[in-house]
Each structure stands twice: as structure tokens, then as C-alpha cells.
C-alpha positions in Angstrom: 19.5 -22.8 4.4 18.5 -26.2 5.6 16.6 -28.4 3.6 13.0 -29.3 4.0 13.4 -32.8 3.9 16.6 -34.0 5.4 17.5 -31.0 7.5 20.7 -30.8 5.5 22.4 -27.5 5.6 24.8 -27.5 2.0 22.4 -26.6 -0.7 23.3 -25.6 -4.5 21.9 -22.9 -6.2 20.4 -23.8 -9.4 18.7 -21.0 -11.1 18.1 -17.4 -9.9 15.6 -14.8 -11.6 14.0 -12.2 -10.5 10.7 -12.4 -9.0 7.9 -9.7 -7.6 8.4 -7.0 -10.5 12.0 -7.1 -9.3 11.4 -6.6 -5.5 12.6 -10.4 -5.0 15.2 -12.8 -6.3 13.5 -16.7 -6.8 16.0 -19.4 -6.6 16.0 -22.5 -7.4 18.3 -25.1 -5.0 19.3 -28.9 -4.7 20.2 -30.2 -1.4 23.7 -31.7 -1.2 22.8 -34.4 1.3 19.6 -35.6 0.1 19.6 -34.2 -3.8 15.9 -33.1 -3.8 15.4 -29.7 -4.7 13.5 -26.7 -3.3 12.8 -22.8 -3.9 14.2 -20.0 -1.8 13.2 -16.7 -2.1 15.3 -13.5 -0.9 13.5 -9.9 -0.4 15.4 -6.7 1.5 14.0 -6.5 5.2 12.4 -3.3 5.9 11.9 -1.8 9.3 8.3 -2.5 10.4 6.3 1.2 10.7 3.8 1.3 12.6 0.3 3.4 12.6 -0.4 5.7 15.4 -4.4 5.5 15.4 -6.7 8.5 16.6 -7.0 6.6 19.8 -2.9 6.7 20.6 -2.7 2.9 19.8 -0.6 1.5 17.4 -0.7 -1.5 14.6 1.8 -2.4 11.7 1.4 -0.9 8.8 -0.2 -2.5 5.8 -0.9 -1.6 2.4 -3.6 -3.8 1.7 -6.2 -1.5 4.1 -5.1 1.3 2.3 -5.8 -0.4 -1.1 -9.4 -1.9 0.6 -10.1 1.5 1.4 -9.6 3.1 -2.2 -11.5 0.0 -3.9 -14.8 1.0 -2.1 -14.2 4.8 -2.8 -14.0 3.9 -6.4 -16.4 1.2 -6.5 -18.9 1.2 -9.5 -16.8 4.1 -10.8 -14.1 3.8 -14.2 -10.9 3.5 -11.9 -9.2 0.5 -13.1 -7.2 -1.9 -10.6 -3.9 -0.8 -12.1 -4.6 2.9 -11.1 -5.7 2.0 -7.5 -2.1 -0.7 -7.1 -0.1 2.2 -8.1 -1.7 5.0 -5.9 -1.3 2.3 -3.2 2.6 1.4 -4.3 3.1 5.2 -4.2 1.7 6.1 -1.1 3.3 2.9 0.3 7.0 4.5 -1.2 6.1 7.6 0.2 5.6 6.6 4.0 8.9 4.2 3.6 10.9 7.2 2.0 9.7 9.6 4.8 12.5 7.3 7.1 10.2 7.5 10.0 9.0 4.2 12.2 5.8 5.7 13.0 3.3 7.6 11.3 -0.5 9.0 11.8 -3.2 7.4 10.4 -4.6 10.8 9.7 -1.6 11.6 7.5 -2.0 8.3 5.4 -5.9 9.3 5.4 -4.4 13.0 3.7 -2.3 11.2 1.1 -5.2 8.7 0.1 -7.3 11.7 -0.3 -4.9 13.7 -2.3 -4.3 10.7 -4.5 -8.2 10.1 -5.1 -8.4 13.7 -5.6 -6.3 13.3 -8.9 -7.9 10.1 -9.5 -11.5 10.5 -9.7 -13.4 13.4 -8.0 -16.5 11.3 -6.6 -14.5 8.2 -4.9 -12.1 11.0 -3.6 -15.8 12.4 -1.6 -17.0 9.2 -1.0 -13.5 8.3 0.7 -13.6 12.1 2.6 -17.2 11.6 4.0 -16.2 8.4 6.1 -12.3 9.8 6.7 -13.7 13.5 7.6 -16.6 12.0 9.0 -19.3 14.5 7.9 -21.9 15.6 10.8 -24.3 16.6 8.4 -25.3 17.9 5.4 -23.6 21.3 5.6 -20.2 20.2 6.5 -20.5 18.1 3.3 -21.6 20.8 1.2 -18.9 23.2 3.0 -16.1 20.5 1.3 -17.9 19.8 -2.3 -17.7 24.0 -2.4 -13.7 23.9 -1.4 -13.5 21.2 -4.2 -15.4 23.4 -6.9 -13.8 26.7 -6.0 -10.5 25.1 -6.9 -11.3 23.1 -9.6 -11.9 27.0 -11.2 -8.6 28.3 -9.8 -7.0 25.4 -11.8 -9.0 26.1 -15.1 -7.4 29.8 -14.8 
């Protein structure tokens, strides 16, 4: 590790702690040559995965779009921000778990869905009308009806 301002490459660790609910380790180092001191963080290196798009192209995979795309199905609704981090954190585990470098957008779009679905009913339709992207009225309908039917399966 050199250091930022003498280019120095013996440094001492200070202080270490955990940092990133546990995901990273924060430490604190002085520099040998020059004595200043600086912060160095140290996270596990994951394998990038990348999205396979409708279209056949591909783009790195990033959980903030998911998360965008579950804060406007649940806008003005009673979803707090904690509920929407951890569907994202999950789905997020799921994909990395699934040991595969690439993956379809259309099963990310599945597991957002099935996550909303347990969250709250009407950002889980808002979120299937632009994913499914409903012709018209009927195909819309045709989905609400899928939902009910279910939802009175379950209550048996």
C-alpha cells in the first residue's frame, strides 16, 4: 500500500473495525516514511455478473436499478426503505449464490416481482404493468384475476 503523500510503501496499521454492516474491514494506517496517516479499506472481490438484456446485449449488474425500480413500484404506498434494501440485498444474494456470471434480466424482473408480491400487492402490479408490459386493458385484468384466484387458494 503506498502512501498518498510520499509514495512510500511501509505503512503501519493502526486500528481495524469493521465497516459496511460487516461486508468491509476499515483501517486505520501511518506511513513509515513520511508519518502522516491514512484509511484503507479491504472488501472480498466478487466476480462481475453481467445482465443479458431482451435485446442479447449485456451490462454489469447493479443493485441500485433493481432498488430504483421497486422505490417507484412502491411509491406513495406504506413500504418502508428498510423493506425495499432487504428485498434488494436478497435478490442481490440470490443472483451471487446462483454461481453463474451471467443472468437474464427477465429472471431478475421474476424475482422482483415475486418479492413485491409478498410485499405489497399494488406496487407488485404497478411493477408487472411496465415489466409485462400490458397491451391493454384485458391483459391487465387477465393478471389482477391470476392474483385474486390465488390469494383464495391461500386463504383455504
Amino acid at each position: 500500500m503506498r502512501c498518498l503523500y510520499c509514495d512510500c510503501t511501509e505503512s503501519k496499521v493502526i486500528d481495524s473495525r469493521s465497516a459496511d454492516d460487516d461486508r468491509s474491514i476499515r483501517r486505520r494506517r501511518e506511513c513509515i516514511g513520511c508519518g502522516r496517516r491514512f484509511t484503507t479499506y479491504e472488501t472480498i472481490e466478487v466476480a462481475p455478473i453481467l445482465v443479458v438484456k431482451a435485446d442479447g446485449t449485456r451490462q454489469a449488474y447493479d443493485v441500485g436499478k433493481i432498488k430504483s425500480g421497486i422505490i417507484k413500484a412502491c411509491e406513495k404506498r406504506p413500504v418502508p426503505i428498510e423493506k425495499i434494501d432487504a428485498l434488494a440485498t436478497d435478490i442481490t444474494k440470490r443472483i451471487y449464490n446462483s454461481m453463474v456470471q451471467e443472468i437474464g434480466s427477465k429472471e431478475i424482473g421474476e424475482m422482483v416481482m415475486d418479492g413485491l408480491k409478498e410485499l405489497d400487492e399494488v406496487a407488485y402490479v404497478r411493477y408487472a404493468s411496465v415489466y409485462r408490459s400490458f397491451k391493454d386493458i384485458s391483459s391487465f385484468m387477465s393478471e389482477l384475476q391470476r392474483m385474486m384466484e390465488k390469494k383464495e387458494v391461500d386463504k383455504k
